[in-house]
C-alpha positions as CSV (number, residue, x, y, z in Angstrom):
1,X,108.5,83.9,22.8
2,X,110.1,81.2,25.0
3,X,109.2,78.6,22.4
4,X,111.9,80.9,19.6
5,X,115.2,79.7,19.3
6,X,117.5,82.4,18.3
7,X,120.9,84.1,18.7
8,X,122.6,87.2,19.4
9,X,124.8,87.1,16.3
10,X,122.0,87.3,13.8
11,X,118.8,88.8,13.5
12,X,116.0,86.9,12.4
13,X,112.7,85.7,11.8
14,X,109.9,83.0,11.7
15,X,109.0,82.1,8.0
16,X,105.2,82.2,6.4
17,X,104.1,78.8,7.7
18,X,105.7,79.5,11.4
19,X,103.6,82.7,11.4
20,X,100.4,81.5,10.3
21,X,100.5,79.3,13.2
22,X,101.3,82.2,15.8
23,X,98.5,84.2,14.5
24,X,95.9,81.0,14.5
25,X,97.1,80.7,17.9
26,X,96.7,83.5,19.0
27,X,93.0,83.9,17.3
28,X,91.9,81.0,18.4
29,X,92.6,80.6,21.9
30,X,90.6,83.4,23.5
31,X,87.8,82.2,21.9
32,X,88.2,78.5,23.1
33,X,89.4,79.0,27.0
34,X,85.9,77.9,28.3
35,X,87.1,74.4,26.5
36,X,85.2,71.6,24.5
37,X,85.5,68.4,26.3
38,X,83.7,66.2,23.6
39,X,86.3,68.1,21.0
40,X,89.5,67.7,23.2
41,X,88.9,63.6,23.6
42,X,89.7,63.8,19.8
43,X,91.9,66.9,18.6
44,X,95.5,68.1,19.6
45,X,97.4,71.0,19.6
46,X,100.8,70.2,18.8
47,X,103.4,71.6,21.5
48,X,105.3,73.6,19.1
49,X,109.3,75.4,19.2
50,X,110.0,77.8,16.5
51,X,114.2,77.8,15.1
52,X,114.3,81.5,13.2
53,X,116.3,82.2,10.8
54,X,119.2,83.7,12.5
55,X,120.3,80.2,13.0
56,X,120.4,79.7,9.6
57,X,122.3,82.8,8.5
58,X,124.6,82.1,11.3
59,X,124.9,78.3,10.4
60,X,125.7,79.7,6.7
61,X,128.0,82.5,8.1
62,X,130.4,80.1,10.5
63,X,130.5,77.2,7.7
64,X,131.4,79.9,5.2
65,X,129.0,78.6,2.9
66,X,127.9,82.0,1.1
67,X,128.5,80.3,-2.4
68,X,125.1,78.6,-2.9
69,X,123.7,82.2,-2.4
70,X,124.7,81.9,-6.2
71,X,122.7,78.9,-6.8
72,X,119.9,80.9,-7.9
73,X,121.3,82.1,-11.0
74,X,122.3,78.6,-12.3
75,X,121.1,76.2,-14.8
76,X,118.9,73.3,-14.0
77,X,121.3,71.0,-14.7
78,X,124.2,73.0,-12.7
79,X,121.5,73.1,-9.5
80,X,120.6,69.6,-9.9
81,X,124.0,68.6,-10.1
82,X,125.7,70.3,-7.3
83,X,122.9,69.6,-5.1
84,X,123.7,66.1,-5.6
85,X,127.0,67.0,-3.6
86,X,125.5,69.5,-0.8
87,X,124.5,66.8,1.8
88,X,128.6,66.2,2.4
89,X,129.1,69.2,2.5
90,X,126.1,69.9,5.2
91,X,127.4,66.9,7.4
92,X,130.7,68.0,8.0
93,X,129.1,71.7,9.0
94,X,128.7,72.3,12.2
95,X,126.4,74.6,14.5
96,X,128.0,77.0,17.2
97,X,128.4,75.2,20.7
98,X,125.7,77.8,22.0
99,X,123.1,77.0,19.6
100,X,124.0,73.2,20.1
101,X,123.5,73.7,23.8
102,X,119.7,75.4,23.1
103,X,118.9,72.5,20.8
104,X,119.9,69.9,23.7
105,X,117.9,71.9,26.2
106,X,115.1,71.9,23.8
107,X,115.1,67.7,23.3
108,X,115.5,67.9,27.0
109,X,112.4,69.4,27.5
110,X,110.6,67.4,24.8
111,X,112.0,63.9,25.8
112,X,111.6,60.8,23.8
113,X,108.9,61.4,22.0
114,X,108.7,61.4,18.1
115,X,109.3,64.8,16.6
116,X,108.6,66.6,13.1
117,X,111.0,69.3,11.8
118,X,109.0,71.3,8.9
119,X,110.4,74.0,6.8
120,X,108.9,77.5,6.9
121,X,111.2,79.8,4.8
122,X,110.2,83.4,4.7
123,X,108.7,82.7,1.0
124,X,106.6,79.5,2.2
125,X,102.9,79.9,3.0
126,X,102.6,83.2,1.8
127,X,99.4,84.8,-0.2
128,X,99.5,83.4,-3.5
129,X,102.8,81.2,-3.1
130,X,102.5,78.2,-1.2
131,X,105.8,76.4,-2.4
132,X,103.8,73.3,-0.8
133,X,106.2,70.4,-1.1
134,X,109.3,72.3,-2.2
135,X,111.2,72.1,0.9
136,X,111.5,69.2,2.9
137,X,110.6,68.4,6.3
138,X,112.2,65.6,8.2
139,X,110.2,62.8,10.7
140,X,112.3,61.9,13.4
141,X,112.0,59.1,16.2
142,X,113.7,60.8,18.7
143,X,114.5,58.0,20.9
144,X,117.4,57.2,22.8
145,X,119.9,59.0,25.1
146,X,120.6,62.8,24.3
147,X,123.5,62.7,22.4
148,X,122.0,60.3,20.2
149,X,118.6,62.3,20.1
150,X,120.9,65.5,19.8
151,X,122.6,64.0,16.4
152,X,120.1,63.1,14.6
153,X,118.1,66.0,15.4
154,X,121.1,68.3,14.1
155,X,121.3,65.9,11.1
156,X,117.6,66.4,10.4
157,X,117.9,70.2,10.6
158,X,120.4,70.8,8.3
159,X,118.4,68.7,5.3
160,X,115.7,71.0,6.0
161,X,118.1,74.0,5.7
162,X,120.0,73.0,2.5
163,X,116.5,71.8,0.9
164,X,116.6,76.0,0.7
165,X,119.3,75.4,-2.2
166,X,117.0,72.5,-4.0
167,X,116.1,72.5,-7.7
168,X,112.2,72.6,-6.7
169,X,111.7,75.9,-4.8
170,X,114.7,77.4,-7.3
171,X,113.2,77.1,-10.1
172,X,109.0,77.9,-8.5
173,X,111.0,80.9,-7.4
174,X,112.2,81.4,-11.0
175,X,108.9,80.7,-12.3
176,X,107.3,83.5,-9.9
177,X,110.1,86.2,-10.2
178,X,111.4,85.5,-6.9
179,X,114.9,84.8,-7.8
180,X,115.9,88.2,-6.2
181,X,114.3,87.5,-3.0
182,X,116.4,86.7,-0.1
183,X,115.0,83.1,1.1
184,X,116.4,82.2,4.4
185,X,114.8,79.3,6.4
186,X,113.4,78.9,9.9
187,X,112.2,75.7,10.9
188,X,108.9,74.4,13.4
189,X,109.5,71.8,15.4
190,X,106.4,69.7,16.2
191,X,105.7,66.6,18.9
192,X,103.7,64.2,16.5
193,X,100.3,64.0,17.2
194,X,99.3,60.0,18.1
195,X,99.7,56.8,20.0
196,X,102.1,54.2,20.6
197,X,101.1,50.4,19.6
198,X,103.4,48.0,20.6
199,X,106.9,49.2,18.6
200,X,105.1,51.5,16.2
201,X,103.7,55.3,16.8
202,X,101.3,56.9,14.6
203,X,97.9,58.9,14.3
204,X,94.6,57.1,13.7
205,X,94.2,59.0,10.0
206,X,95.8,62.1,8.6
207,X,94.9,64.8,6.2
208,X,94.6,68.2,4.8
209,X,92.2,71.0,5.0
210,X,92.5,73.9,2.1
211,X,90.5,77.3,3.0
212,X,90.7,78.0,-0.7
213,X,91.3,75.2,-3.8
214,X,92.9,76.9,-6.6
215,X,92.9,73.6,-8.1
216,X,89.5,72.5,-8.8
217,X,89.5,69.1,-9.7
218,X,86.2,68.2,-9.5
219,X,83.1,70.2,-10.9
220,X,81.9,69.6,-7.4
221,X,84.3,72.2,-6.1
222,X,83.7,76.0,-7.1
């Protein structure tokens, strides 16, 4: 619970993908306290802070930015246009010095090492609606002194939050009669996983494990 950034002004929650990972976590880990040393040499466990969506509602609320609520019930073209225009709008917005201060303490504690900010709306992740690749998530280097680190963390948040009002996860919304649904967006914040060579930080090889393919390319896969 330490890990949740929240405030008093607004309720909220962690979205599907955010709570996946809590209950993983919390499955897993009594069943691997005796420890794998051959498996540790080669697999992390991301250190992990979890922004619910009260800052987002609250962000929305002190911007007085209710009137994408309404984006919803537009026309492609109308969503695709406007959204051209959202990221001014999102840069000019501002977060409440209190929430400000929690992020700072948060990069603080993290120090220069590159982060991840990935989208978990209440709608993503969830049983038979993944949204996969509908909202964005946002890489950054976090590297530098605070203020800077604090910026471009802030900056990196808020595409997350107005990738909520994006054409894609409109119109899958649309597609799956979810149009009604109130979407808000939390957002996971991740150290990357790998090692520094000489300027450059990455992991050896990346990928992506499905539990169930609803996609079967392949006759191989049943």
């Amino acid at each position: 619970s330490n890990r949740i950034i929240r405030t008093r002004r607004r309720s909220g929650r962690v979205g599907g993908k955010a709570a996946g990972m809590v209950l993983a976590h919390r499955m897993l880990v009594p069943r691997l306290e005796k420890g794998d040393p051959e498996l540790e040499k080669y697999i992390r466990i991301p250190d992990s802070w979890y922004i619910n969506t009260g800052i987002f509602s609250d962000f929305i609320d002190s911007n007085e930015l209710f009137h994408f609520h309404a984006q919803k019930y537009k026309t492609r073209e109308d969503i695709e246009k406007e959204y051209e225009h959202i990221a001014e709008l999102f840069k000019n917005a501002s977060f409440p010095e209190d929430v400000e201060e929690s992020f700072r303490k948060v990069l603080e504690e993290i120090g220069e090492h590159p982060l991840i900010l990935r989208s978990s709306s209440l709608l993503e992740d969830n049983f038979g609606l993944a949204f996969s690749g509908k909202y964005d998530s946002v890489f950054l280097a976090n590297q530098g002194d605070i203020e800077t680190r604090l910026k471009e963390f802030i900056w990196g948040l808020k595409q997350v939050h107005m990738s909520t009002y994006g054409p894609a996860p409109i119109l899958y919304r649309k597609t799956n009669n979810l149009l009604d649904f109130d979407e808000k967006m939390s957002v996971i914040v991740q150290k990357v996983v790998g090692r520094r060579f000489d300027k450059y930080f990455f992991p050896f090889s990346a990928g992506v494990g499905f539990s169930f393919s609803s996609y079967s390319w392949s006759t191989r896969i049943k």
